[in-house]
N, CA and C of each residue as an Amber inpcrd file, in Angstrom:
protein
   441
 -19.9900000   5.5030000   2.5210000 -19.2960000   6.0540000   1.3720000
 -17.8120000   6.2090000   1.6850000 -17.1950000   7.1220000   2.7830000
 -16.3700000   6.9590000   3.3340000 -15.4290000   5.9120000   3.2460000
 -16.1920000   4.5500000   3.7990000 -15.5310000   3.1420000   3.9430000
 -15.1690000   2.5270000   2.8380000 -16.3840000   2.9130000   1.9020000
 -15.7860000   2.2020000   0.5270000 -14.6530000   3.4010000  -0.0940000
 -14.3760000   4.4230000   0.0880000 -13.1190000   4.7850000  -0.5060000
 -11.9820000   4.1900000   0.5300000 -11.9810000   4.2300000   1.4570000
 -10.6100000   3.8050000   2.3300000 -10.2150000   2.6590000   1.5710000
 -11.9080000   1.9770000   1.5130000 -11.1450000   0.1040000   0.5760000
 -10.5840000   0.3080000  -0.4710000 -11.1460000   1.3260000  -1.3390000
 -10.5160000   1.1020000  -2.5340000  -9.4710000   1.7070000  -2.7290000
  -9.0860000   2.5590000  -1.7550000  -7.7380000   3.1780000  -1.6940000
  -6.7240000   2.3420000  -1.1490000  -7.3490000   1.3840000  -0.1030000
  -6.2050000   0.1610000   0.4870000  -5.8270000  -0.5230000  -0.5620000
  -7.4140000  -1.2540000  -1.3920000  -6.8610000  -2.0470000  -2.4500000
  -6.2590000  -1.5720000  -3.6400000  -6.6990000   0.1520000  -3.9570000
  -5.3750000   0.2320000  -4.9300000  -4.0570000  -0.0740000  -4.3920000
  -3.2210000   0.5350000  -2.9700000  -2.4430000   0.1310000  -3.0260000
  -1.4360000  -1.0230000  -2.5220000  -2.6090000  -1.7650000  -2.1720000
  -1.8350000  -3.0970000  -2.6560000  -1.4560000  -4.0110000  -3.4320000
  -3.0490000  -3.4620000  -4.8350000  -2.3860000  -3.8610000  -5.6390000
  -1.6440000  -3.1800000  -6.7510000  -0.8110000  -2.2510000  -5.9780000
   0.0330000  -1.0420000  -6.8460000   0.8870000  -1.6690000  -7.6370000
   1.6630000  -2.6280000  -7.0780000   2.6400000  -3.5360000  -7.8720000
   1.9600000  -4.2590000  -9.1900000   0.5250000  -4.7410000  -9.3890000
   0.0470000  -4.8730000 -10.2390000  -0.5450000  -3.6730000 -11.4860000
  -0.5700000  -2.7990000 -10.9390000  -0.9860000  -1.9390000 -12.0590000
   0.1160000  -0.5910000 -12.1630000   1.0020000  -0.5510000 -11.5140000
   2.4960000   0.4000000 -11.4270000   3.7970000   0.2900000 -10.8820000
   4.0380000  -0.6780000 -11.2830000   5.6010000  -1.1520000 -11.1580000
   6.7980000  -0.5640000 -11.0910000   7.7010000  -0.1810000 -10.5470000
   8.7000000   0.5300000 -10.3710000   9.7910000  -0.4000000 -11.3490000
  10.2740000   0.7610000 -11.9930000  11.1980000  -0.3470000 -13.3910000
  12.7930000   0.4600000 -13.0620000  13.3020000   1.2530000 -11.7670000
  13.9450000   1.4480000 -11.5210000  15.1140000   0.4370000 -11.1640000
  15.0960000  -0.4860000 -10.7200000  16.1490000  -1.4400000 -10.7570000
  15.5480000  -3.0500000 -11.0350000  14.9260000  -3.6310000 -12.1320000
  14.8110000  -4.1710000 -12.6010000  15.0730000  -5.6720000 -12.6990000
  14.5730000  -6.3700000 -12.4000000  15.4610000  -7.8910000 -12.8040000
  15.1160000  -8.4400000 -14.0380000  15.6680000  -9.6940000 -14.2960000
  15.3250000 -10.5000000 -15.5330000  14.0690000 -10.8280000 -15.4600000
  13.8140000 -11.1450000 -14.0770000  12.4710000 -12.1120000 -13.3950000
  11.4000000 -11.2110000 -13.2420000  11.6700000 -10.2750000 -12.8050000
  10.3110000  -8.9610000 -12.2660000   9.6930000  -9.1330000 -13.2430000
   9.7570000  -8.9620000 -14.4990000   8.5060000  -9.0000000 -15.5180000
   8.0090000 -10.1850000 -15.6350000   8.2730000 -11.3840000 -15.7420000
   7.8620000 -12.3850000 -15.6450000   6.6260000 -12.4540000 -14.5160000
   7.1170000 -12.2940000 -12.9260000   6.9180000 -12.7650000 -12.2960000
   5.6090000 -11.4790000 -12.0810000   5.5470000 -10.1760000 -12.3720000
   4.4570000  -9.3560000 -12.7360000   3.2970000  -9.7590000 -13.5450000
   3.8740000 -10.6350000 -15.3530000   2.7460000 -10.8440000 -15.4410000
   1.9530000 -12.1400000 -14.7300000   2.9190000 -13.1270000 -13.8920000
   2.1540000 -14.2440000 -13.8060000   1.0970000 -13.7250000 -12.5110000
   1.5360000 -12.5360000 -11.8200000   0.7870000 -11.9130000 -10.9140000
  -0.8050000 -11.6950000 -11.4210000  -0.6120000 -11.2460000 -12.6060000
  -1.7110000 -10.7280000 -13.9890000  -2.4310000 -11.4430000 -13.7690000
  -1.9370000 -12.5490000 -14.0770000  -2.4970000 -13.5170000 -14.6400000
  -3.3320000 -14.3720000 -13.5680000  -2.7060000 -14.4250000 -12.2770000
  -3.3720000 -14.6610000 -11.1220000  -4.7460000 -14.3740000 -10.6060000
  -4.2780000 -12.7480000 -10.8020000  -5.3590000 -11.7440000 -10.4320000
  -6.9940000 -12.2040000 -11.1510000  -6.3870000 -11.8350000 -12.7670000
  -6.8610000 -12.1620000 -13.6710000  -8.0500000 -13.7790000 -13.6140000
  -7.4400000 -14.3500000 -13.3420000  -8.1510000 -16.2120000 -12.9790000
  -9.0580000 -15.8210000 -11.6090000  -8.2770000 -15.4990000 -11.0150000
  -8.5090000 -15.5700000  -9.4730000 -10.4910000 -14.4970000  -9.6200000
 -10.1760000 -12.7310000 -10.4020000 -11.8190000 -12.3100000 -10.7130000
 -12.2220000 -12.8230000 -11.8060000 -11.9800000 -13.9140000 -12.5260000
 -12.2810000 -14.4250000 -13.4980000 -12.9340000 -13.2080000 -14.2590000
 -11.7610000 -12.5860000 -15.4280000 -11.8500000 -11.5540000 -16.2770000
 -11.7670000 -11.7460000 -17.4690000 -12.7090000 -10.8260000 -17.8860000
 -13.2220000 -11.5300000 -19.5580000 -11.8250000 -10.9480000 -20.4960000
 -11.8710000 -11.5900000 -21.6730000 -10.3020000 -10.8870000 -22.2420000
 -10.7110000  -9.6420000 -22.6250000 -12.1480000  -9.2980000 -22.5030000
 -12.3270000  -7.7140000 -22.8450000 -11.7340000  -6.9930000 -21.6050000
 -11.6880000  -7.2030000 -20.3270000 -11.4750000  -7.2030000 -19.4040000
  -9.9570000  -6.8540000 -18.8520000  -9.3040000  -8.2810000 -19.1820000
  -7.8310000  -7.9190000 -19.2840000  -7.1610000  -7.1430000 -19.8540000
  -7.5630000  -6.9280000 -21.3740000  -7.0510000  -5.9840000 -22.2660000
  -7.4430000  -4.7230000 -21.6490000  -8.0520000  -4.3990000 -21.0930000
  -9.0240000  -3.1030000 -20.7260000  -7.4790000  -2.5310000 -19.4370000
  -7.4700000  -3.7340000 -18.8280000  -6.5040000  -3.4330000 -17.7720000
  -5.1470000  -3.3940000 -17.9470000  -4.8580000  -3.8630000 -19.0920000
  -3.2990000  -4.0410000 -19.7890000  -3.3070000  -2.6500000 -20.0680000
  -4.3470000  -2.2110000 -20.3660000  -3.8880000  -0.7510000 -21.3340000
  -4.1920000   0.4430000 -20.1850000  -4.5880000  -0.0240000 -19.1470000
  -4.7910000   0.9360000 -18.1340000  -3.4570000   0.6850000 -17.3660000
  -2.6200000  -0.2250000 -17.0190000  -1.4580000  -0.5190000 -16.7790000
  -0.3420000   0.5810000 -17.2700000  -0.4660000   0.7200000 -18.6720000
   0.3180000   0.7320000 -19.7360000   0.0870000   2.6200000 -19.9190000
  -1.0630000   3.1360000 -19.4810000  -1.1240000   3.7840000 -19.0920000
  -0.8040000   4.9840000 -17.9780000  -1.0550000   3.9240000 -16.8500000
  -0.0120000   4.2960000 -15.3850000   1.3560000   4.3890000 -15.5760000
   1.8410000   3.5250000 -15.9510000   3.4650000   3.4340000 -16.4890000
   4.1010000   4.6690000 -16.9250000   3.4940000   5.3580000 -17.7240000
   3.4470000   6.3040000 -18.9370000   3.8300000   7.5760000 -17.9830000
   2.3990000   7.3980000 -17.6340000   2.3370000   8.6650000 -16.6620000
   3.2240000   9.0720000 -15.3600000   3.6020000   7.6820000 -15.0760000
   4.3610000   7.4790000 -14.0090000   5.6520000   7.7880000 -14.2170000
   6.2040000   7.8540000 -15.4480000   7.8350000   7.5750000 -15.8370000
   8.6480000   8.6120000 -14.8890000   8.0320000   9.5540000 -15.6420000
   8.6420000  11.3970000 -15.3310000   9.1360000  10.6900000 -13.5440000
   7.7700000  10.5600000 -13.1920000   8.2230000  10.3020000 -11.5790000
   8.9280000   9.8900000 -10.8290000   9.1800000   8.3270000 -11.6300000
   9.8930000   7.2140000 -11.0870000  11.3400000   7.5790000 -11.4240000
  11.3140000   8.2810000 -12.4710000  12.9010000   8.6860000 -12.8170000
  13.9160000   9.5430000 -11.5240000  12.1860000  10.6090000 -11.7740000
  12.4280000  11.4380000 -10.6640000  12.6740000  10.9280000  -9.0540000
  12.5650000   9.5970000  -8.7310000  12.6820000   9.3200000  -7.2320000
  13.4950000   8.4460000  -7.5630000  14.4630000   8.2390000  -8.7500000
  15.7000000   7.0770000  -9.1230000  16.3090000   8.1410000  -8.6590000
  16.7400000   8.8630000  -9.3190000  17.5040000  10.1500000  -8.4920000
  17.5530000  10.6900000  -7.1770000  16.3610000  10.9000000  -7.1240000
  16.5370000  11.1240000  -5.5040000  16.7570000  10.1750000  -4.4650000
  16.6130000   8.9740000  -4.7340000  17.0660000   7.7280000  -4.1920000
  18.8160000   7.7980000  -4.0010000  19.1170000   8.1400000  -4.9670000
  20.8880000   7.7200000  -5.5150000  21.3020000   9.1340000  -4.7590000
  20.7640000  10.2940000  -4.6690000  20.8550000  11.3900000  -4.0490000
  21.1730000  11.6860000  -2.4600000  20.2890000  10.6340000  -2.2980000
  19.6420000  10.3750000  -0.5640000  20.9860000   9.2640000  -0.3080000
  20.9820000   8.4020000  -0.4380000  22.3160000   7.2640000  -0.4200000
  23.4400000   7.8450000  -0.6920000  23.7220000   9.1670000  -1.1910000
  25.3780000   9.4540000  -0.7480000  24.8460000  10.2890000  -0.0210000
  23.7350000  11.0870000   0.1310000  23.7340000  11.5420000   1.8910000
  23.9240000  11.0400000   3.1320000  23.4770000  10.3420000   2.9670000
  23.7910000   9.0190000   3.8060000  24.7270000   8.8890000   4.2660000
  25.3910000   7.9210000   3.3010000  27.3390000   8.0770000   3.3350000
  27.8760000   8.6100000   3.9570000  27.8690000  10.0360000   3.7190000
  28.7240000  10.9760000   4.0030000  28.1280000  11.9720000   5.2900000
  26.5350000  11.2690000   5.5520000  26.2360000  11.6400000   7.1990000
  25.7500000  13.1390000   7.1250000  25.4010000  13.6310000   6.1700000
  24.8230000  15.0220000   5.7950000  23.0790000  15.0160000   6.3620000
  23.1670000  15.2990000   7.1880000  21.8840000  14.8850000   8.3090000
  21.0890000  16.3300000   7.4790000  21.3010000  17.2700000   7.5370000
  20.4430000  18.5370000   6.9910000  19.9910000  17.9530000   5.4150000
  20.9920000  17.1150000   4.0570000  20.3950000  17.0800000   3.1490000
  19.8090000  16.2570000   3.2540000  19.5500000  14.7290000   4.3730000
  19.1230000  13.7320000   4.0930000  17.4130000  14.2070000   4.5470000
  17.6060000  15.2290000   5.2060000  15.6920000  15.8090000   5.6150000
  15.6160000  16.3880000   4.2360000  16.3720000  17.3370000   3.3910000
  15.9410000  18.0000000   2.1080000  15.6120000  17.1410000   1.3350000
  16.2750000  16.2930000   0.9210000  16.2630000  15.3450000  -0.0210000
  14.8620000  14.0260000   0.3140000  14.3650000  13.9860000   1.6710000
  13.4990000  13.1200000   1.7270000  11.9770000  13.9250000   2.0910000
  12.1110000  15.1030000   2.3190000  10.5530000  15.6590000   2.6940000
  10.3780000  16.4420000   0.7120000  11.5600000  16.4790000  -0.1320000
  11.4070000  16.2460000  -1.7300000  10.4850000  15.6710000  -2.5920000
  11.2090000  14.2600000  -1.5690000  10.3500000  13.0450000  -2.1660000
   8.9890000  12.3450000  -1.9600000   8.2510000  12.9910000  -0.6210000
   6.9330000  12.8760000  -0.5300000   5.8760000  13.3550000  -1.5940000
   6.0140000  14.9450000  -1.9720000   4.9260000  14.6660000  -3.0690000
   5.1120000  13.9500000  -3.9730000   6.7460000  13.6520000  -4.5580000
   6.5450000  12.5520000  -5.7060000   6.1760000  11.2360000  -5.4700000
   5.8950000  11.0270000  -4.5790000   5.3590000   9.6920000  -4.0310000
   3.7790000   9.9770000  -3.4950000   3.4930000  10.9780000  -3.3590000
   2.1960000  10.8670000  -3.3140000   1.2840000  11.3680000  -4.7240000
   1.9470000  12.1080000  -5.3860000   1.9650000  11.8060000  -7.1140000
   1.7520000  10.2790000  -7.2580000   2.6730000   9.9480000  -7.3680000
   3.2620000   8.1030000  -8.0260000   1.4210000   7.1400000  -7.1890000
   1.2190000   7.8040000  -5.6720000   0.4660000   6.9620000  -4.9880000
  -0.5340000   7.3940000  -5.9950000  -1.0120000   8.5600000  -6.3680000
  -2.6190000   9.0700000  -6.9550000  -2.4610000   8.4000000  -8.0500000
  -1.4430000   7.9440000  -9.1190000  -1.8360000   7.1800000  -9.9430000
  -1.9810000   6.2870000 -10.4620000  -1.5270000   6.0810000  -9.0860000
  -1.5820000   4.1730000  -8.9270000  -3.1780000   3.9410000  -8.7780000
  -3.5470000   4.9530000  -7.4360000  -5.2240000   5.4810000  -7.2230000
  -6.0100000   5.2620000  -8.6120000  -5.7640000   6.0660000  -9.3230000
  -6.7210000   6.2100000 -10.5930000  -6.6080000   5.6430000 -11.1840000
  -5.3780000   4.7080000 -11.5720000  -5.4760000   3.5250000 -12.0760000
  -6.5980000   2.0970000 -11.9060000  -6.2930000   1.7890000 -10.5720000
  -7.3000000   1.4550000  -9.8250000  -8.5500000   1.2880000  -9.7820000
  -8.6520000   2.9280000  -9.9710000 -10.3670000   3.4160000 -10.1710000
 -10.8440000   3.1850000 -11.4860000  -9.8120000   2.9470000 -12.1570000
 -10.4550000   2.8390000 -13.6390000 -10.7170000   1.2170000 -13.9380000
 -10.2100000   0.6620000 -13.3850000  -9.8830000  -1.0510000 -13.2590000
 -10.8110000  -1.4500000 -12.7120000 -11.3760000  -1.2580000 -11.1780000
 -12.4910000  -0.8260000 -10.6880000 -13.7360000  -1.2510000 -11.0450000
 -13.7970000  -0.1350000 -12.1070000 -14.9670000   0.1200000 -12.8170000
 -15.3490000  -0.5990000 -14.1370000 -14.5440000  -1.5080000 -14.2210000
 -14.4000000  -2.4330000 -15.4640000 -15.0020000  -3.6770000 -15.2850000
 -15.3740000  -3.7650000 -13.5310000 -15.8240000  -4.9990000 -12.6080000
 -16.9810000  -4.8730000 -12.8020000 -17.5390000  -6.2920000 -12.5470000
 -18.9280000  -6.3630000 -12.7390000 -18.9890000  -6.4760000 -11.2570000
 -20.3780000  -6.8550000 -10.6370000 -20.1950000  -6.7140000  -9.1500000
 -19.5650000  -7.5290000  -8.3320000 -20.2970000  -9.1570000  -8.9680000
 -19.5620000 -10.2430000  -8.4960000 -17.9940000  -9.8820000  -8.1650000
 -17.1350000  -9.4950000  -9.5890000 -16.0320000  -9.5590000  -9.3350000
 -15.7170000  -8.0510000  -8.5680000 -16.4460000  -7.6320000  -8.0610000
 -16.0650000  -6.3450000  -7.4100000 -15.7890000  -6.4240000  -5.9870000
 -17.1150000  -7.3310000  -5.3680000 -16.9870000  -8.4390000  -4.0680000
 -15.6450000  -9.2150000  -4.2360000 -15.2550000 -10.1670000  -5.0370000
 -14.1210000 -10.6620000  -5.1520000 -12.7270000  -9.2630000  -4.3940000
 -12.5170000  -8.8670000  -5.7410000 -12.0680000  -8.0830000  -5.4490000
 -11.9290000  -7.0870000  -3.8320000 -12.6660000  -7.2540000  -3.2470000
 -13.1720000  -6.2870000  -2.1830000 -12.9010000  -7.1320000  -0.9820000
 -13.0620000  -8.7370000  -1.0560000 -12.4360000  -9.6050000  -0.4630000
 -11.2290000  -9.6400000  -0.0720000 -10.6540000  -9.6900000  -1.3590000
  -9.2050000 -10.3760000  -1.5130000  -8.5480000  -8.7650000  -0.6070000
  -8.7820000  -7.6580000  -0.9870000  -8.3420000  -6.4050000  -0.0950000
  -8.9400000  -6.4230000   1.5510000  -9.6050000  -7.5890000   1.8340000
  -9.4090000  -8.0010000   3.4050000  -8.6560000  -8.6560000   3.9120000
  -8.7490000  -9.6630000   3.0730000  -7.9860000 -11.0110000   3.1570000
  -6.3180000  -9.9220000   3.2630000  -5.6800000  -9.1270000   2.6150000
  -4.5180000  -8.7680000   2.5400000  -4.3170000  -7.9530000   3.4420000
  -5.0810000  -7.1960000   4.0110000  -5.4770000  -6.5940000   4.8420000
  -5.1070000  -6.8120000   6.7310000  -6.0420000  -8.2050000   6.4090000
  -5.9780000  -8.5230000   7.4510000  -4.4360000 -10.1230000   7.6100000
  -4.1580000  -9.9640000   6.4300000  -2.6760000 -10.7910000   6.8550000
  -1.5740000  -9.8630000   6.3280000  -1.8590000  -8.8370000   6.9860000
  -0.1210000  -8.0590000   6.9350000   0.4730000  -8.0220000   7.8150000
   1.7760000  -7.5710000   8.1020000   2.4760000  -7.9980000   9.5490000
   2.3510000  -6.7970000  10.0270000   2.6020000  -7.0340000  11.4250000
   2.3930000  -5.6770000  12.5250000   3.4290000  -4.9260000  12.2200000
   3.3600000  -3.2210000  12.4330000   4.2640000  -3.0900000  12.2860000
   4.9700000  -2.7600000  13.4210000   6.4880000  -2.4980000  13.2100000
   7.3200000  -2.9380000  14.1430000   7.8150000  -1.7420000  14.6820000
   7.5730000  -2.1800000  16.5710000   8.4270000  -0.7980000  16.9730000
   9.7430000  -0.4180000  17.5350000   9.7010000   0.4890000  18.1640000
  10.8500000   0.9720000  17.8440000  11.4870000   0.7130000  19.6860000
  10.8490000   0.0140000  20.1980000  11.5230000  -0.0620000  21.7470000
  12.3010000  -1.2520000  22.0360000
């Protein structure tokens, strides 16, 4: 039981960019290149259009909920970067131990997003799904230290 939440907590967030997008600095292309992600996904668990729609609006959903947040860590972003600047070592800890719960906010509803998407799977595509969060899993890069 355990294991299957870790997965589905890995695979929500990897595929966070698919179901909660940060629209804080924006390109022409990001939306484009989001839905052809969709659309990937989409082919790739072969999803019925009851399916997609189900997930468009659970998307559309996250977004929603997410705004307040994302606004909220545009700011504190732009906040943190003239701390920076100006080498203010005491605000750059205020300003970034701030921004953890809103990011672990932003992470839970990316989570429940997820979970609701999830559950929209039939099993086949749930295995799919459950795959493809190995497969990503297991080709991420190491991470890098610090010696």
């Amino acid at each position: 039981m355990k294991n299957k939440l870790t997965q589905l907590a890995g695979l929500a967030l990897l595929t966070g960019g698919v179901i909660f997008a940060q629209s804080a600095a924006t390109t022409p292309e990001q939306p484009a290149r989001r839905a052809g992600m969709h659309q990937r996904m989409a082919a790739y668990l072969n999803l019925t259009p009851d399916q997609q729609a189900q997930a468009k609006a659970i998307r559309a959903q996250a977004r929603e909920a997410a705004a307040p947040i994302r606004e909220q860590l545009k700011q504190s972003r732009q906040a943190l970067q003239a701390a920076i600047k100006s080498g203010n070592d005491a605000q750059i800890d205020q300003i970034t131990q701030a921004q953890a719960p809103l990011m672990a906010q932003a992470a839970a509803i990316r989570a429940h997003a997820f979970e609701k998407f999830y559950a929209t799977l039939t099993p086949d595509q749930k295995a799919k799904a459950d795959s493809m969060h190995q497969f990503f899993k297991s080709h991420r890069r190491p991470a890098q230290s610090n010696s």
